[in-house]
N, CA, C and O of each residue as an XYZ file, in Angstrom:
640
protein
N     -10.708     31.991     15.042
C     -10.005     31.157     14.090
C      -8.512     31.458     14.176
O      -8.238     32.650     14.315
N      -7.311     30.438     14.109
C      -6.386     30.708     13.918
C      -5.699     31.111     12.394
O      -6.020     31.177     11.207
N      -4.524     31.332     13.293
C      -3.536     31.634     11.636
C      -2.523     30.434     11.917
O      -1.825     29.920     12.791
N      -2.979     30.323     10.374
C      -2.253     28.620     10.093
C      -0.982     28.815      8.830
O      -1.373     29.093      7.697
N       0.113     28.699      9.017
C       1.480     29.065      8.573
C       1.272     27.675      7.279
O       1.504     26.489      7.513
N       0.688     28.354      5.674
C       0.417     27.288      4.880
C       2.127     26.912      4.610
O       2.166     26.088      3.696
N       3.229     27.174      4.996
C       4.728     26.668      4.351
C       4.821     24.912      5.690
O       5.432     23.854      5.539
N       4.070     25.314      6.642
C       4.254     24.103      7.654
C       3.393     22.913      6.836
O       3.661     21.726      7.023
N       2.468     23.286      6.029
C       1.685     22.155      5.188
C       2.560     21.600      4.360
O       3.263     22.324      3.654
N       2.692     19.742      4.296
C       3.091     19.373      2.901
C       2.375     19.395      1.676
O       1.196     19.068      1.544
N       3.244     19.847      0.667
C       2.269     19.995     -0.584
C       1.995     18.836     -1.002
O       1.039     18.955     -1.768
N       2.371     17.557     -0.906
C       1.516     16.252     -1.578
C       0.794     15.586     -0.254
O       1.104     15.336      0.911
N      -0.462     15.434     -1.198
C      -1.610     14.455     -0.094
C      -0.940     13.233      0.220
O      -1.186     12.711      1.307
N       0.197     12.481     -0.884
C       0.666     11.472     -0.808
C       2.356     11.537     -0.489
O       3.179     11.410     -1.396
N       2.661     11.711      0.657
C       3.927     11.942      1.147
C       4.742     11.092      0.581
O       4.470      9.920      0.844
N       6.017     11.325     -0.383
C       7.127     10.411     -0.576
C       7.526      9.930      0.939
O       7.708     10.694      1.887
N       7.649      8.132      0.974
C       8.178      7.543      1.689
C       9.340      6.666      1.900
O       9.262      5.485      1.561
N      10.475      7.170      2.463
C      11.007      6.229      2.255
C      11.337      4.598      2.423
O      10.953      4.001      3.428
N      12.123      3.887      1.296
C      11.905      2.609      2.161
C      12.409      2.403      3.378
O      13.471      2.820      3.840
N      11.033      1.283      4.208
C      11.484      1.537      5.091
C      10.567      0.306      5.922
O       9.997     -0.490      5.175
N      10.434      0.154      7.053
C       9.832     -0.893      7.863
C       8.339      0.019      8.393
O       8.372      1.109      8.965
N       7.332     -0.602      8.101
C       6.134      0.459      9.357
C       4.954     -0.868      9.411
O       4.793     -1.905      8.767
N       4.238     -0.173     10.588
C       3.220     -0.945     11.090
C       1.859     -0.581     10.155
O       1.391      0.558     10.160
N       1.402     -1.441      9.525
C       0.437     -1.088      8.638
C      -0.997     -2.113      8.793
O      -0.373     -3.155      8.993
N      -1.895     -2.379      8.822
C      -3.313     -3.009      8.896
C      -4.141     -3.092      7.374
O      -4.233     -2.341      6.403
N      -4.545     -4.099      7.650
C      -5.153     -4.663      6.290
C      -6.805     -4.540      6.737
O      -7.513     -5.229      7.472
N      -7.078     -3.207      5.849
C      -8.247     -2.702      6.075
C      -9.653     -3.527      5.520
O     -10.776     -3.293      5.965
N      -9.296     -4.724      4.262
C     -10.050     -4.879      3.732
C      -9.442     -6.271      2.729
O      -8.215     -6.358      2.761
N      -9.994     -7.096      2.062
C      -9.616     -7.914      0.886
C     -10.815     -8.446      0.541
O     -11.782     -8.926      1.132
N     -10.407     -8.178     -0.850
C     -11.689     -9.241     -2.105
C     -11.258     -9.664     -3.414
O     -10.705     -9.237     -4.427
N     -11.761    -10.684     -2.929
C     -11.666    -12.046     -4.106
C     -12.045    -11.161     -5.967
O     -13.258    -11.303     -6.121
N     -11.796    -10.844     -6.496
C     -12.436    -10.443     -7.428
C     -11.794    -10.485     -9.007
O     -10.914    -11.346     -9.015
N     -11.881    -10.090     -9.836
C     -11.114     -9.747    -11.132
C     -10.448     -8.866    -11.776
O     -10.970     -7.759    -11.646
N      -9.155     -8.857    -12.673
C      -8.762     -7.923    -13.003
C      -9.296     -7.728    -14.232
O     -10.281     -8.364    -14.608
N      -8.659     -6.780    -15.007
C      -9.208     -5.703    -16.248
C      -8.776     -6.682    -17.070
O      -9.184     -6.276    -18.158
N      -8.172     -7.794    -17.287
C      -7.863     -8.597    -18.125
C      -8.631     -9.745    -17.933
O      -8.508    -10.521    -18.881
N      -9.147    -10.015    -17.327
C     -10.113    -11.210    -16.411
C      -9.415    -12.172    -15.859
O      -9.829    -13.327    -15.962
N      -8.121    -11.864    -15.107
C      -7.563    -13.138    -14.076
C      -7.702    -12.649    -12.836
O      -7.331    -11.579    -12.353
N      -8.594    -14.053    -12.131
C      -8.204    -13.851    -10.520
C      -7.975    -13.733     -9.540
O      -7.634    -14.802     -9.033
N      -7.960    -12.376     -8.446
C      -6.972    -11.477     -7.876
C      -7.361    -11.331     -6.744
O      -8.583    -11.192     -6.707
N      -6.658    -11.282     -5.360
C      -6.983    -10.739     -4.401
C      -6.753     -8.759     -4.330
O      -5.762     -8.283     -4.884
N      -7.585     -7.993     -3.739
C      -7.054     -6.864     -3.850
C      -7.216     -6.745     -1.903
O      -8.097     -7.107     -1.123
N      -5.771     -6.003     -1.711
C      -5.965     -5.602      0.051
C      -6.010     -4.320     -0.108
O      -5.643     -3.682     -1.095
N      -6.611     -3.809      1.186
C      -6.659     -2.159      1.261
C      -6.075     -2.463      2.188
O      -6.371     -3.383      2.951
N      -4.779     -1.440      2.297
C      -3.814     -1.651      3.551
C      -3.799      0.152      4.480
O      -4.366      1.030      3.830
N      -3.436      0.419      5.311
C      -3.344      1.549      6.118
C      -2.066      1.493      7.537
O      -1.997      0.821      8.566
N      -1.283      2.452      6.987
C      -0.525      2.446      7.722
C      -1.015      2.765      8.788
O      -2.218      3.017      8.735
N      -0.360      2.882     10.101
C      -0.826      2.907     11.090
C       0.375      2.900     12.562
O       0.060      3.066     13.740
N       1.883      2.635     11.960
C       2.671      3.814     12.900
C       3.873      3.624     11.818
O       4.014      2.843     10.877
N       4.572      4.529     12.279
C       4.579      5.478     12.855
C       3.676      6.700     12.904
O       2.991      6.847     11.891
N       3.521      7.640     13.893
C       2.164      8.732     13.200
C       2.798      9.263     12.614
O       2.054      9.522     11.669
N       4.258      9.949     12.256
C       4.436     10.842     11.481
C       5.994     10.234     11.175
O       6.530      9.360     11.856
N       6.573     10.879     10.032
C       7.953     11.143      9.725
C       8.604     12.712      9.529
O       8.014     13.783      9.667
N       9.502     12.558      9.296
C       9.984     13.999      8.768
C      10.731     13.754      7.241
O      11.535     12.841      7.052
N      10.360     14.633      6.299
C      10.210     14.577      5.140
C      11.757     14.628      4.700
O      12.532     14.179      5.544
N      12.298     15.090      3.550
C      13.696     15.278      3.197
C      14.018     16.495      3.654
O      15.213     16.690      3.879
N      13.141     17.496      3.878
C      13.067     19.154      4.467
C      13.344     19.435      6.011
O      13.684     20.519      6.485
N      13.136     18.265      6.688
C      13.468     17.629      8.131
C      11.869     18.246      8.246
O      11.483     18.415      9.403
N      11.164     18.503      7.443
C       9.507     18.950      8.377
C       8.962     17.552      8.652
O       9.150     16.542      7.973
N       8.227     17.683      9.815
C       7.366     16.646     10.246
C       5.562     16.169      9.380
O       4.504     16.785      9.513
N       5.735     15.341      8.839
C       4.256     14.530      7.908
C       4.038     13.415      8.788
O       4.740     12.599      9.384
N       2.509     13.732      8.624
C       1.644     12.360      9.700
C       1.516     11.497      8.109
O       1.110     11.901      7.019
N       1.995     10.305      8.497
C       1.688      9.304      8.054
C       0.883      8.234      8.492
O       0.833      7.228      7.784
N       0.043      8.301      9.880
C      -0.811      7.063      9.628
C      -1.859      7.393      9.333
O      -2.111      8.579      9.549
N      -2.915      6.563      8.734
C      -4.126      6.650      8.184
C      -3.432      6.523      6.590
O      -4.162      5.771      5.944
N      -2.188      7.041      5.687
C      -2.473      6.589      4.353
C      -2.846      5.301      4.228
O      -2.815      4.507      5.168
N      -3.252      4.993      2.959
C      -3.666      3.808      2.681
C      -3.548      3.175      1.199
O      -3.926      3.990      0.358
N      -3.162      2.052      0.699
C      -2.575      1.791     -0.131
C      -2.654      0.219     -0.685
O      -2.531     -0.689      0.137
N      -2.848     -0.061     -1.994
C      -3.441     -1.070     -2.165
C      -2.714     -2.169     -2.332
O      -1.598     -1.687     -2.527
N      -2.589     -3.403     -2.392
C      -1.892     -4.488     -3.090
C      -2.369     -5.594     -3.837
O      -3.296     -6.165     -3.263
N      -2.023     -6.115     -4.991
C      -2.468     -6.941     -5.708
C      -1.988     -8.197     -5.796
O      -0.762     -8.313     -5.789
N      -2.886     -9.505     -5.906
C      -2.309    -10.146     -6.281
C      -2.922    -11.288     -6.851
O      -3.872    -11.884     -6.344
N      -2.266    -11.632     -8.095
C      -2.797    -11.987     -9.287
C      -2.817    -12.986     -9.544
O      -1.717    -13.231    -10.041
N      -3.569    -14.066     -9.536
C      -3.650    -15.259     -9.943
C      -3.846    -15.603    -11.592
O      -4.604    -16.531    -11.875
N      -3.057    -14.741    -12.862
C      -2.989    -14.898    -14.061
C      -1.393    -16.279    -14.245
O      -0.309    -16.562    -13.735
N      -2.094    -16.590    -15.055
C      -1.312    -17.927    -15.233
C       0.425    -17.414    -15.081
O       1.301    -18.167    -14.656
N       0.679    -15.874    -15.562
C       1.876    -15.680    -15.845
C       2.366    -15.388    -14.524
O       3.559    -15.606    -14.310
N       1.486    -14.832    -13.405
C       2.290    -14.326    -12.184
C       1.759    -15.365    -11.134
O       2.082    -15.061     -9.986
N       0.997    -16.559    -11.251
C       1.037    -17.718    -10.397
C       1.791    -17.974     -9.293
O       1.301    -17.889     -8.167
N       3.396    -18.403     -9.561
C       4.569    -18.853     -8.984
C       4.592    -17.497     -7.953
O       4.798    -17.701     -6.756
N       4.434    -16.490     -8.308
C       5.338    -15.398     -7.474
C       4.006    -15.348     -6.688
O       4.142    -15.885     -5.589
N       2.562    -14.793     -6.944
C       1.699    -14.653     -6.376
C       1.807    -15.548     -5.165
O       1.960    -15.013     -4.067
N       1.724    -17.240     -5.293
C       1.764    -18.098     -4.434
C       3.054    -17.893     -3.393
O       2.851    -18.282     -2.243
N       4.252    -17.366     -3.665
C       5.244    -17.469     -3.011
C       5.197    -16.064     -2.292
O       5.945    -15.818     -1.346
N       4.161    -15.036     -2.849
C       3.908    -13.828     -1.625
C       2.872    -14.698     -0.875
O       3.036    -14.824      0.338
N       1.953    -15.234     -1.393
C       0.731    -15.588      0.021
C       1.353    -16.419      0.967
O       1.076    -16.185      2.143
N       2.283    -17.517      0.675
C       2.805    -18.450      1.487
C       3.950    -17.396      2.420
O       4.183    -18.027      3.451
N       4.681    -16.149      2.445
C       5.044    -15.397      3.275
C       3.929    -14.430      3.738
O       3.937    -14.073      4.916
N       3.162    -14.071      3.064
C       2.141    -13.165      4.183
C       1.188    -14.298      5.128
O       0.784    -13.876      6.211
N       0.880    -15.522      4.785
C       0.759    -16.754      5.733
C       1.270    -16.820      7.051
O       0.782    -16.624      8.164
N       2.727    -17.250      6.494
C       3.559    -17.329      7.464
C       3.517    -16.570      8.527
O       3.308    -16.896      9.695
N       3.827    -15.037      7.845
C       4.129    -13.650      8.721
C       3.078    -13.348      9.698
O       3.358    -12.970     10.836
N       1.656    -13.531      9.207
C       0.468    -13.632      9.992
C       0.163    -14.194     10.295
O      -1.048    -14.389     10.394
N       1.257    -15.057     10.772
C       0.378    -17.146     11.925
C      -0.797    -17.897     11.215
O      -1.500    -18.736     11.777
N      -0.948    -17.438      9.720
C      -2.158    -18.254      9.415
C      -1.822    -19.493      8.844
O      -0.757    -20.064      8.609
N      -3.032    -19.764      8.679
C      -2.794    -21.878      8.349
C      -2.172    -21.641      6.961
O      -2.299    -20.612      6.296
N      -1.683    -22.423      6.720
C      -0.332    -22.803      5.311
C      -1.726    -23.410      4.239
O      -1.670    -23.441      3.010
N      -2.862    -23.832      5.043
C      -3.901    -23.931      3.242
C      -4.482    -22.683      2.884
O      -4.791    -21.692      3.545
N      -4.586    -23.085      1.198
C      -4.822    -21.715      0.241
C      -5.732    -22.288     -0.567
O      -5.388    -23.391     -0.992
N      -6.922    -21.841     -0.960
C      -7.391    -22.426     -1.514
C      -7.768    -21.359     -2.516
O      -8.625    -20.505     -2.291
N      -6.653    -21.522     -4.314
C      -6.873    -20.578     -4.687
C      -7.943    -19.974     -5.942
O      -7.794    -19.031     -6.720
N      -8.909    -20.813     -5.791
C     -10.106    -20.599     -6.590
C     -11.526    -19.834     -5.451
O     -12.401    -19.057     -5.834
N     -11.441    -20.074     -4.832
C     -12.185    -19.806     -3.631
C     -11.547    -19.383     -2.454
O     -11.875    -20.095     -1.505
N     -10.710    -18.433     -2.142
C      -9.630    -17.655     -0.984
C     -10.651    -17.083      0.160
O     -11.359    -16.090     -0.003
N     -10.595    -18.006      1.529
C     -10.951    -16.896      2.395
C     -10.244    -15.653      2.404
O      -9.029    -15.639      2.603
N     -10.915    -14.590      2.202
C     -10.002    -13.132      1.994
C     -10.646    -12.324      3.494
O     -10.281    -11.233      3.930
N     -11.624    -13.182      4.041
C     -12.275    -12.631      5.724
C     -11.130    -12.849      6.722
O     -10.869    -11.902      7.465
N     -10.369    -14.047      6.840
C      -9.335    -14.213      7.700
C      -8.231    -13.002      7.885
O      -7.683    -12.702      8.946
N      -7.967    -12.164      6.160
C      -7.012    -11.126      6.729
C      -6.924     -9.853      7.245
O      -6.050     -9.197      7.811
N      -8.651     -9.587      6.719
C      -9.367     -8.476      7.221
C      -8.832     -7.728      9.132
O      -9.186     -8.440     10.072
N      -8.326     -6.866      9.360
C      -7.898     -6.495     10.641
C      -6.550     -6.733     11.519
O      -6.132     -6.377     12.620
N      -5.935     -7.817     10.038
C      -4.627     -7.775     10.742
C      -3.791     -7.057     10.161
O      -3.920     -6.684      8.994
N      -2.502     -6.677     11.160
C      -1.459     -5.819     11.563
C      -0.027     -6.564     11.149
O       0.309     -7.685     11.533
N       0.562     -5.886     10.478
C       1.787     -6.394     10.324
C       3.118     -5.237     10.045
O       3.012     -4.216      9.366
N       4.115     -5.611     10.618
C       5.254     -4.550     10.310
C       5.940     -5.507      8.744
O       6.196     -6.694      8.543
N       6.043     -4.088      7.786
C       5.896     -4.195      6.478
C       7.229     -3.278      5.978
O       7.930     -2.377      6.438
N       7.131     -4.078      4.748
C       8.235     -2.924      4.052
C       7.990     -2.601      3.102
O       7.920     -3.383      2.155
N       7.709     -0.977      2.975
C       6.808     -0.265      1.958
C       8.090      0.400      1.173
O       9.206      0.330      1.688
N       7.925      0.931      0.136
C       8.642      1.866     -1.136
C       7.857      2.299     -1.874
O       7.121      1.465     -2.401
N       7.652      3.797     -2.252
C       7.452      4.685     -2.990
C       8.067      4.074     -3.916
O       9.113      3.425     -3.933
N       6.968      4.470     -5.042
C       7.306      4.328     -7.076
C       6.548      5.808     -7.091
O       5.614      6.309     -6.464
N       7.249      6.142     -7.908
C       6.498      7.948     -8.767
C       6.318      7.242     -9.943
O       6.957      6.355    -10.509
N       5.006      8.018    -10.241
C       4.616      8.073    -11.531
C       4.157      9.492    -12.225
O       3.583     10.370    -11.581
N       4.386      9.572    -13.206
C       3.384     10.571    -13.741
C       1.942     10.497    -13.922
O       1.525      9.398    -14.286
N       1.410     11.076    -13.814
C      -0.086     11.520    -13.527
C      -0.819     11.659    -14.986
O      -0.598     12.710    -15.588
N      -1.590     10.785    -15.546
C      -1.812     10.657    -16.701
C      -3.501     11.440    -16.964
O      -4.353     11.606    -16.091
N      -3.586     11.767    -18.236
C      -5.117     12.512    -19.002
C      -5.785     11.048    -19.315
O      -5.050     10.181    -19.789
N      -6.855     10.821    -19.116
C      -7.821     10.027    -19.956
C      -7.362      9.058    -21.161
O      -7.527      7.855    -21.364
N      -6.719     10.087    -21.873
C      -6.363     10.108    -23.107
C      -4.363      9.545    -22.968
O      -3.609      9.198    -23.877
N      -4.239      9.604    -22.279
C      -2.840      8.663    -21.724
C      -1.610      9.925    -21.479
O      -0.568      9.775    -20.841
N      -1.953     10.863    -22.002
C      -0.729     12.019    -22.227
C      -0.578     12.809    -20.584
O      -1.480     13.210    -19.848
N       0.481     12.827    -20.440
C       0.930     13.201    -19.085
C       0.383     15.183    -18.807
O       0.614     16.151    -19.531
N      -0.364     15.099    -17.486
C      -0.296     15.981    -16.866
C       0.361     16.845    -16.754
O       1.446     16.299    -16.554
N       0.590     18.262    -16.724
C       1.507     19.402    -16.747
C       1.385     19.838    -15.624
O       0.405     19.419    -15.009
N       2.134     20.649    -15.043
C       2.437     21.994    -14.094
C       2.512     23.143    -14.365
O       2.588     23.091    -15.593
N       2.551     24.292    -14.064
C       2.716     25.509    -14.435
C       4.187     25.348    -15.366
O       4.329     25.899    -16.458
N       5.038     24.650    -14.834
C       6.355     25.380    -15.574
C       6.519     24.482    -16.638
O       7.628     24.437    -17.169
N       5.075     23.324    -17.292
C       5.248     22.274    -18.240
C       5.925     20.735    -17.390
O       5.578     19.675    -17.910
N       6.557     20.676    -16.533
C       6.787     19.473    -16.278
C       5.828     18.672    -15.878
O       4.773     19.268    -15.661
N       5.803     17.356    -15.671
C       4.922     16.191    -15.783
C       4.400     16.287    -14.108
O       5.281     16.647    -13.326
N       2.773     15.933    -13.411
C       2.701     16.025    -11.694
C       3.073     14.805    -12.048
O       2.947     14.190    -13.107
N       3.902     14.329    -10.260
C       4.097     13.178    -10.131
C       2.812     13.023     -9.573
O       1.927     13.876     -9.633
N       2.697     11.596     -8.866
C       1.950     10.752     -8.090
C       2.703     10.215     -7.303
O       3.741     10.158     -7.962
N       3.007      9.576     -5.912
C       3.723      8.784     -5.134
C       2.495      7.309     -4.546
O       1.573      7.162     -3.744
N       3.175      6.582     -5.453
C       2.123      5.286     -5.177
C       2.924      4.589     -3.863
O       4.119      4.882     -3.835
N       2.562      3.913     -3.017
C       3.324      2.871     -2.205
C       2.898      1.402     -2.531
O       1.797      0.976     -2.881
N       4.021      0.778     -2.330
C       4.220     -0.450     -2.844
C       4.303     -1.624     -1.501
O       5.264     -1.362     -0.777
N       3.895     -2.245     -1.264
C       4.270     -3.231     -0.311
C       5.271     -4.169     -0.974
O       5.124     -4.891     -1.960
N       6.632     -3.923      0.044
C       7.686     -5.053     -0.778
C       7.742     -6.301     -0.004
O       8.178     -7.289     -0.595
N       7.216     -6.472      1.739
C       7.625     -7.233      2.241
C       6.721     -7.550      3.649
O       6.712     -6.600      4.431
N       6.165     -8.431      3.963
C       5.250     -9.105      5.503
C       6.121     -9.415      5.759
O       6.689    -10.209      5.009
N       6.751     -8.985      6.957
C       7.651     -9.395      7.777
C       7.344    -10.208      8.849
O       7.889    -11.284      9.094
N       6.321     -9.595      9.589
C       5.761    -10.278     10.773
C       4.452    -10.046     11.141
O       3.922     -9.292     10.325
N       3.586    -10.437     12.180
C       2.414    -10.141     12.660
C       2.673     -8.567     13.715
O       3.743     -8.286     14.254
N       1.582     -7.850     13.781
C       1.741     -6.433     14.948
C       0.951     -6.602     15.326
O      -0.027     -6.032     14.842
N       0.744     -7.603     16.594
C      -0.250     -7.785     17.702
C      -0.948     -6.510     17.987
O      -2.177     -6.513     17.916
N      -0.281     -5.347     18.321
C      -0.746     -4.336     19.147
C      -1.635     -3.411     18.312
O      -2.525     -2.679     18.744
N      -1.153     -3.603     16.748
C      -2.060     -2.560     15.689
C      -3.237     -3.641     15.252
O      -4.348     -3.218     14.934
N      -2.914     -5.157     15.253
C      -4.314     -6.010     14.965
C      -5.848     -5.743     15.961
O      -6.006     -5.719     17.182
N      -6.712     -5.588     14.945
C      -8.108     -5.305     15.672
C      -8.564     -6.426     16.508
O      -9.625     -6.343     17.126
């Protein structure tokens, strides 16, 4: 067995990222509902290059394989914007310009690849009970969620 230098490990499973452009794959989508009952497509997305970055510490973190979700909501209030992300992730992925949004093929996006523009949001890390998580020294754990801000284009080479 080796000896493994635990200071070369990053301490979050979920590496702060910055914004930034990466090749990411859409692992998954379903038609389904939210907690309020409007709806929603949900994607499971996975990055997939770069393999790694180097953190603010200049250490090197593998980043492909995270994976990270996106929503999008067909509630009467986020309609307009919802429709005006599908008609650019459309676009970006050569697919046909019809939507049909009571019934969404969500099989068509399954396996495709696109270079994306992701951003980290922190959050605090919440109890059951809504009250924020501690650390040893009392401050709040973060969480580093990623956000998809942008389908830029199709990534032939990462599409299955």
């Amino acid at each position: 067995m080796a000896i493994i230098n635990l200071d070369e490990i990053a301490d979050s499973v979920r590496p702060y990222l910055k914004k930034d452009t990466y090749a990411a794959r859409i692992l998954s989508a379903e038609f389904t509902q939210s907690k309020a009952g409007a709806p929603m497509i949900v994607m499971q997305w996975e990055v997939v290059a770069p393999e790694a970055v180097e953190d603010n510490d200049g250490k090197l973190i593998r980043i492909a394989g995270l994976q990270f979700r996106d929503y999008l909501s067909f509630s009467e209030k986020a309609m307009d914007i919802t429709m005006r992300r599908i008609k650019g992730l459309h676009k970006a992925l050569e697919l046909p310009p019809e939507f049909d949004d009571e019934d969404p093929d969500v099989d068509q996006y399954s396996g495709l690849a696109a270079d994306v523009t992701i951003e980290t949001e922190q959050q605090a890390q919440k109890t059951e009970d809504g009250s924020p998580v501690l650390n040893g020294d009392g401050d709040p754990v973060m969480n580093n969620n990623y956000r998809l801000k942008r389908v830029l284009r199709l990534n032939e080479e990462h599409t299955l």
